[in-house]
N, C-alpha and C positions, 0 to 999 in steps of 0.2 A: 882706767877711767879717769879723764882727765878734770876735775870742777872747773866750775864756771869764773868766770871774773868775780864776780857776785859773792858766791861762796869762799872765794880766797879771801875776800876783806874781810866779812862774818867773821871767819874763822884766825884773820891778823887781830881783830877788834876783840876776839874771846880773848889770847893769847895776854894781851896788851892789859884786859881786866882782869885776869888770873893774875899778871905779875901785881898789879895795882893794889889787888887783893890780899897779895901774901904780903906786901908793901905796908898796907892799912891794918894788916893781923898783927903784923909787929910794934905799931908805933899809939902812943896814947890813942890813938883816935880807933881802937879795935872797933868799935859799931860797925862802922861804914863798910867792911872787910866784906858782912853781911849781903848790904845792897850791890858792892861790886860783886861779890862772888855769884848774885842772882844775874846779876847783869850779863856774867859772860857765860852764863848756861845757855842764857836766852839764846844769844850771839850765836854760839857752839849749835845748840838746835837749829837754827835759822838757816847756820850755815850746812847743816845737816840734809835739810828739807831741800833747802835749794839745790843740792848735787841730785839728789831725789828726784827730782822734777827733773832738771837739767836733760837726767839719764831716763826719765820716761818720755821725754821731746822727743830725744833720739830715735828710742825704741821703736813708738808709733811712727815716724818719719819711715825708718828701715820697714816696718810694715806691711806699710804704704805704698813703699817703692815695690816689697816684694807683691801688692796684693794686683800692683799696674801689670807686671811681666805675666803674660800668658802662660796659661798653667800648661803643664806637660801632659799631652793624653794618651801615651802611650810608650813604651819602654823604647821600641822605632826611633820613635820620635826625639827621643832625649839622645840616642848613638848617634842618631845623625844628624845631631843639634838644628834639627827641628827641618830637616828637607824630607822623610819618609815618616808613613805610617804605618802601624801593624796591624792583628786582626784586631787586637785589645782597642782603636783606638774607638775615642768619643767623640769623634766631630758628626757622626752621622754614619746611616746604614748605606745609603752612596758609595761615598768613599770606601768604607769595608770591603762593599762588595765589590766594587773598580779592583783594589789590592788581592782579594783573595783569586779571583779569576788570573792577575798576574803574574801568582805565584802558583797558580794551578796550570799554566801556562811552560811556566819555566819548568816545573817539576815533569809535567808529559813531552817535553822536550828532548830528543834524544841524546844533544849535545850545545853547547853556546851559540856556537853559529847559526843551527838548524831554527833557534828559537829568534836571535839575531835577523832572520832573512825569511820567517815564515816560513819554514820546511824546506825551503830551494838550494839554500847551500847545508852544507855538513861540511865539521872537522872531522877527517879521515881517523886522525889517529887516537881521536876519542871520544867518537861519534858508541854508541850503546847500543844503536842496532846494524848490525851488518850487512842487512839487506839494505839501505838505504847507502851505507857508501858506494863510492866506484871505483 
């Protein structure tokens, strides 16, 4: 996760009062060590908050994005990234029923071609019923 522009100064500006801090702790003037050491908490929290937000910008954007992309309705649908449906799928009893008939289709089929050509041709060599080849 990368911070923001933002959050980098925050957090140069803590940096910057910490040393000031240890700076003021040493020298006659101890009080002030105080006010600076609050100071770069603040900074440090600030700069906290803002990576914080930053990364929930983000998050709701990705989202977003994912909630635009049409959902998947069916297991079909996702193998064949999105040109086929299966019986599971939700777009409608239509549809279902167009697919299920297709594949009711191809199953009473005796062979590829037979279902290819509406019963008039047959592949000889693995056509299933043998009264229909010649």
């Amino acid at each position: 996760m990368t911070p923001s522009r933002t959050a980098r100064i925050l957090r140069a500006g803590a940096c910057t009062l910490l040393g000031t801090t240890i700076a003021a702790a040493l020298s006659p003037y101890w009080p002030a060590a105080i006010g600076t050491a609050y100071g770069a908490t603040i900074l440090a929290w600030c700069g906290h908050r803002e990576t914080a937000l930053a990364r929930r910008d983000r998050v709701e954007a990705q989202r977003a994005e994912f909630a635009a992309r049409p959902a998947p309705c069916c297991l079909l649908w996702q193998m064949s990234e999105g040109g086929d449906h299966g019986a599971d799928c939700r777009l409608g009893p239509g549809l279902v029923a167009e697919i299920q008939q297709g594949w009711t289709a191809i199953n009473s089929a005796c062979c590829l071609a037979s279902w290819g050509s509406g019963g008039t041709g047959h592949d000889t060599p693995h056509c299933t019923r043998t009264d229909q080849t010649a």
